[in-house]
C-alpha positions in Angstrom: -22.2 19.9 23.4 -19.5 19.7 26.0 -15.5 20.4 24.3 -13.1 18.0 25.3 -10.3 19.6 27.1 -6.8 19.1 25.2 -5.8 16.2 28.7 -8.8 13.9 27.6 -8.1 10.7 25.9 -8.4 11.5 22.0 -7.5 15.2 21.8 -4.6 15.6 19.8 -3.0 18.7 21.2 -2.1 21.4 18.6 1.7 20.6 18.7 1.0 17.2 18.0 -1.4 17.9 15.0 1.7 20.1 13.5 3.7 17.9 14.1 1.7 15.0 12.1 1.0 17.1 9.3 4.8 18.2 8.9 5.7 14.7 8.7 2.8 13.6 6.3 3.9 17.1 4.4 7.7 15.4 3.8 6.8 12.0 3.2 4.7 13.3 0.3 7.2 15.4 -1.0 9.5 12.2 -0.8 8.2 10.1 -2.5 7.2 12.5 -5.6 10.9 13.0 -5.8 11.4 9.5 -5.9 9.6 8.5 -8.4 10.4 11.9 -10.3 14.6 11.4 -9.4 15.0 7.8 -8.0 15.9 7.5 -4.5 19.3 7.4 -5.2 19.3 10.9 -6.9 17.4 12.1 -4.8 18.9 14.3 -1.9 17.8 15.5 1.4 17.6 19.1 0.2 15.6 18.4 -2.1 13.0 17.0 -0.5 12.6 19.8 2.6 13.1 22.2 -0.7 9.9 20.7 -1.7 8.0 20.2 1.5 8.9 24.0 2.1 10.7 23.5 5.3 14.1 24.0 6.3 16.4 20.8 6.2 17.1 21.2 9.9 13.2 20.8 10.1 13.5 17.8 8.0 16.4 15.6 10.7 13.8 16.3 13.5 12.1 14.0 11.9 13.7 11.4 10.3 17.7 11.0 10.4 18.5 10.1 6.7 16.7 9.7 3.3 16.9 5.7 4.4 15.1 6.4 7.3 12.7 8.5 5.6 11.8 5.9 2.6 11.2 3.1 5.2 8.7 5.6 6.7 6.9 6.0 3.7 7.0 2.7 3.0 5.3 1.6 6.2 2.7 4.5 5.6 1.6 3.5 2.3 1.6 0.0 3.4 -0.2 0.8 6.4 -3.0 2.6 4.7 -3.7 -0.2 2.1 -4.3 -2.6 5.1 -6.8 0.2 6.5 -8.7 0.2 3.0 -8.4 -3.3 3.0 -10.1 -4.1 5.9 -13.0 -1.6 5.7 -13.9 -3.5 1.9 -13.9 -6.3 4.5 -16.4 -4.6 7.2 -18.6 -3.2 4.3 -18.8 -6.9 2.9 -20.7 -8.1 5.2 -23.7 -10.5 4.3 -22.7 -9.8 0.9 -21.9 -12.5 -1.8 -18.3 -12.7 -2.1 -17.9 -12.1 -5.6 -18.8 -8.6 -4.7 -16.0 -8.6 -2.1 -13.6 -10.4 -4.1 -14.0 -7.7 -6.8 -13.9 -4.8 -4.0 -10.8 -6.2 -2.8 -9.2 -5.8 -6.1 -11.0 -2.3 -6.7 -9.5 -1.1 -3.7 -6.3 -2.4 -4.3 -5.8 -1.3 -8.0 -6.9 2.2 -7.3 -4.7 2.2 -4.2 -1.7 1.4 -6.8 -2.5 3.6 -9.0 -2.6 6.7 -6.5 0.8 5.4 -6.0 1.8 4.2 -9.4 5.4 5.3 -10.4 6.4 5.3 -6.2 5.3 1.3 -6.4 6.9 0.9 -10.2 9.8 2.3 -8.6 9.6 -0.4 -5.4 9.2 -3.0 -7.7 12.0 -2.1 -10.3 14.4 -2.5 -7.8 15.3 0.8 -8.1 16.0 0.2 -3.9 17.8 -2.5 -3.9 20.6 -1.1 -2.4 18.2 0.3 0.5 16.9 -3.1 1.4 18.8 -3.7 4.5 17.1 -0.6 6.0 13.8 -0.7 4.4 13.7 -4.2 6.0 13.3 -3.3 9.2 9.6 -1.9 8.8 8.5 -4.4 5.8 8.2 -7.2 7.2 5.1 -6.6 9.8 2.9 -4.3 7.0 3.6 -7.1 4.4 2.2 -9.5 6.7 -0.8 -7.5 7.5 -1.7 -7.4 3.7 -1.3 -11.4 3.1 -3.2 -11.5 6.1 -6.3 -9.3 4.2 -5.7 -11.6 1.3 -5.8 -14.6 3.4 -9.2 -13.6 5.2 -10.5 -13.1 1.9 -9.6 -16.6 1.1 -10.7 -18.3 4.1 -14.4 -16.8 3.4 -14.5 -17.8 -0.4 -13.1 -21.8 0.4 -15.8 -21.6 3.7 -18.3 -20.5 0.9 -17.8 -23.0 -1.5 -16.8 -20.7 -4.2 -12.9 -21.9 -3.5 -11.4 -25.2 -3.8 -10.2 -25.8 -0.6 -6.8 -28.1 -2.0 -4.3 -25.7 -2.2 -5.9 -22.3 -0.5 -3.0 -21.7 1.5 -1.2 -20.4 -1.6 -4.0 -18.6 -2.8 -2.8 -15.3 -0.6 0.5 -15.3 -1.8 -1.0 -15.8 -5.7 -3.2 -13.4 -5.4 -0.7 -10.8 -4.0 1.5 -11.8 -6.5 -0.8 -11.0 -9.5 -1.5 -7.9 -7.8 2.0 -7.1 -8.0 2.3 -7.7 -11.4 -0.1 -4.9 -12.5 3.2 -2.8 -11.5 5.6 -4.9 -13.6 3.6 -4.6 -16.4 4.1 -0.7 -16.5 8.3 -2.0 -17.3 7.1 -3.6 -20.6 4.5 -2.4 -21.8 4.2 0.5 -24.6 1.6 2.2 -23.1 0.5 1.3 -19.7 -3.5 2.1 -19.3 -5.0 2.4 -16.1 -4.7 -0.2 -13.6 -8.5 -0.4 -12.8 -8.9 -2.0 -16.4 -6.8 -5.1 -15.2 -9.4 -5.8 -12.5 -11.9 -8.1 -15.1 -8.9 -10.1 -16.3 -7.3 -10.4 -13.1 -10.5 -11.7 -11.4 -10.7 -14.2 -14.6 -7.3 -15.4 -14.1 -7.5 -16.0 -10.6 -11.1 -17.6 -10.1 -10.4 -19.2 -13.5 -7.1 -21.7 -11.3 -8.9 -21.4 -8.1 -13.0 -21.4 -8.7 -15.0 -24.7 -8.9 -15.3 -26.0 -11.8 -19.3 -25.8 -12.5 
């Protein structure tokens, strides 16, 4: 089989790989020391000291920890939508009980990867950060209401949804979502979030299934 040369369309040149995997190397190390110090106590030195480069390394890349955390932000946010849509793709001809519950599968375990970054997020632990990290939400947020809203339209096409108030299905279902992260704040011991995924699906299909 014929190598692509490094010009042709798709070949990421060596530099560029480096590059990508230095970036990816300090957003990692960011947000463990977020959740680990709070963004706020966490410094710029600390997190090259634990991405193992030199800080100098660290402002060719981003140019404060602001800059940084809306970077991670947009990754994570970014990476859900990907998972998102391929429990869409694989979905396919299937019932959509099956995709409703992948949906929530995905998402759960995607929080929990993430768990004390996204308890952190949702603490308001940023708060003060929000003029910066709102530059880069608003686009990723839509694309996830937009995953939740083609799940919707296909459930309400389906007859499993009653089509009266669907256009506030999204944001309910987002919102419960986001409330397997608040309940880490209050309860004594949080379990894994994968075991909210039956009561969840109860709760939601329970206000927004057909009565049968």
């Amino acid at each position: 089989m014929r190598k692509r040369s490094p010009s042709e369309p798709g070949t990421k040149t060596l530099r560029e790989r480096l590059r990508e995997e230095t970036e990816q190397t300090l957003l990692e190390a960011a947000e463990q020391l977020f959740a680990e110090q709070g963004v706020g106590g966490t410094r710029i030195e600390d997190i090259s000291k634990r991405a193992g480069v030199a800080v100098g390394t660290l402002y060719n890349y981003f140019e404060d920890r602001e800059e940084l955390l809306a970077a991670l932000m947009a990754r994570r946010r970014a990476e859900l939508v990907k998972m998102l849509d391929e429990v869409s793709e694989a979905a396919r001809g299937k019932p959509w009980h099956e995709e409703f519950d992948a949906f929530l599968r995905a998402t759960l375990t995607f929080l929990e990867q993430h768990r004390r970054f996204f308890s952190l997020l949702v603490q308001g632990e940023v708060t003060a950060l929000r003029h910066t990290t709102e530059k880069t939400s608003g686009s990723g947020l839509d694309d996830i209401h937009a995953c939740a809203e083609r799940l919707v339209r296909r459930g309400v096409a389906e007859g499993v949804l009653k089509p009266e108030f669907a256009a506030l299905y999204p944001a309910l279902l987002l919102g419960m979502l986001r409330s397997a992260i608040v309940h880490d704040r209050y309860a004594d011991s949080p379990g894994p979030l994968i075991a909210l995924l039956e009561p969840f699906r109860d709760f939601f299909l329970k206000g927004a299934g057909k009565k049968r």
